[in-house]
C-alpha positions as CSV (number, residue, x, y, z in Angstrom):
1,X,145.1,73.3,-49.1
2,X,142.9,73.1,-52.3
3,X,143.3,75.1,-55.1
4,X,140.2,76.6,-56.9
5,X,139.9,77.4,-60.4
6,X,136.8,79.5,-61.5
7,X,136.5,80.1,-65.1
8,X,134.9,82.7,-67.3
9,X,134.5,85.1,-64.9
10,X,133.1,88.7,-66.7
11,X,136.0,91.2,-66.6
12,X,133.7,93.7,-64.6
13,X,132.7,91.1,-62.0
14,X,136.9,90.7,-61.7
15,X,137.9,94.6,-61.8
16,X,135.0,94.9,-59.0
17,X,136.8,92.4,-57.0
18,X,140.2,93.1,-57.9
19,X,138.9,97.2,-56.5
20,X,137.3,95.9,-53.3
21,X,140.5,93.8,-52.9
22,X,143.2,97.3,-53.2
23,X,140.5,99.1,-50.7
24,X,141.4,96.7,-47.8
25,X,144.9,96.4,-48.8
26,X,144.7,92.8,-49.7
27,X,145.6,90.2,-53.0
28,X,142.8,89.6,-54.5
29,X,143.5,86.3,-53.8
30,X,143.3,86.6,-50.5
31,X,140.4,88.8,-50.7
32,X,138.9,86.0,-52.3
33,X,140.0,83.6,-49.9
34,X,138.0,85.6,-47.2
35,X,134.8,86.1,-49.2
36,X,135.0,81.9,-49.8
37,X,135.8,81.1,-45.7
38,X,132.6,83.6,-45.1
39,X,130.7,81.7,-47.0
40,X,131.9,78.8,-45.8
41,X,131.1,80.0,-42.5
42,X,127.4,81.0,-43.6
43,X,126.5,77.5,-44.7
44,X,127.8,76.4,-41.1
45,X,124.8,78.9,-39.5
46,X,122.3,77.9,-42.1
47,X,122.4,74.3,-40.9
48,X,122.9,75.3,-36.8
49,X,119.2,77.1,-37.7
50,X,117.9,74.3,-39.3
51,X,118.4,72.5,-36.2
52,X,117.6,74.8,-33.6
53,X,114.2,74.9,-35.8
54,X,113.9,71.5,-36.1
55,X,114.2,71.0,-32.1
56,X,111.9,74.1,-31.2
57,X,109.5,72.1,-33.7
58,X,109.2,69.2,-31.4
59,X,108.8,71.0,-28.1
60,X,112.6,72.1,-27.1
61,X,113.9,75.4,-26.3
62,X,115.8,76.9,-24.0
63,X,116.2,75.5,-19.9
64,X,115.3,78.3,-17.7
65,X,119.2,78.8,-16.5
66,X,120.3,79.1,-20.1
67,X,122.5,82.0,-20.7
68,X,120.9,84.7,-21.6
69,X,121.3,85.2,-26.1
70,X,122.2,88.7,-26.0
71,X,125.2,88.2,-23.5
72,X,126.3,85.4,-25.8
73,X,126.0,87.3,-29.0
74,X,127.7,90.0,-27.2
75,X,130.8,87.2,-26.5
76,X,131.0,86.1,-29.8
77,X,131.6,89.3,-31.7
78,X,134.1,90.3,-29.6
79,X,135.7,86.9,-29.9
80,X,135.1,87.6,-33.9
81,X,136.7,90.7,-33.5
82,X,139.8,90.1,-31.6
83,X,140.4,87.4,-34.4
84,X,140.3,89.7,-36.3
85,X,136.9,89.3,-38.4
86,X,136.9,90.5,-41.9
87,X,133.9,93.2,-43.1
88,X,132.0,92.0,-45.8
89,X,131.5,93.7,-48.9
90,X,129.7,96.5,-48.7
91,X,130.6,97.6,-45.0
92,X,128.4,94.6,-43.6
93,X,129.9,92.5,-41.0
């Protein structure tokens, strides 16, 4: 694994942290570690919809025996949740 070293971080933005960190019961290492794979893991969707708007933009789309998107979102968070999923800050998931 890497190992990440961020400097001059303001002592409020850390005591923030540091308090969301105790309210899950976590390190704030690992809190940290959660808040970097979530964003991580935003990037990932950013570029999925960048190509899902790039091929509606030259005609595609869905097949008319495609699964049906709510069914699939459905599957997916509970998939996330089973994983156990981490909340983001600020109750959002």
């Amino acid at each position: 694994m890497a190992v990440l070293t961020i400097r001059d971080v303001p002592e409020d933005t850390k005591a923030a942290l540091a308090r969301d960190a105790r309210q899950r019961g976590q390190s704030l290492q690992a809190f940290l570690l959660a808040v970097l794979e979530r964003q991580a893991e935003f990037g990932r969707n950013r570029e999925l919809l960048a190509e899902i708007a790039d091929e509606l933009a030259e005609g595609g789309g869905a097949d008319a025996d495609a699964a049906d998107a709510a069914d699939l979102l459905a599957q997916a968070r509970a998939g996330r949740d089973i994983a156990g999923g981490a909340e983001a800050p600020g109750g959002a998931a």
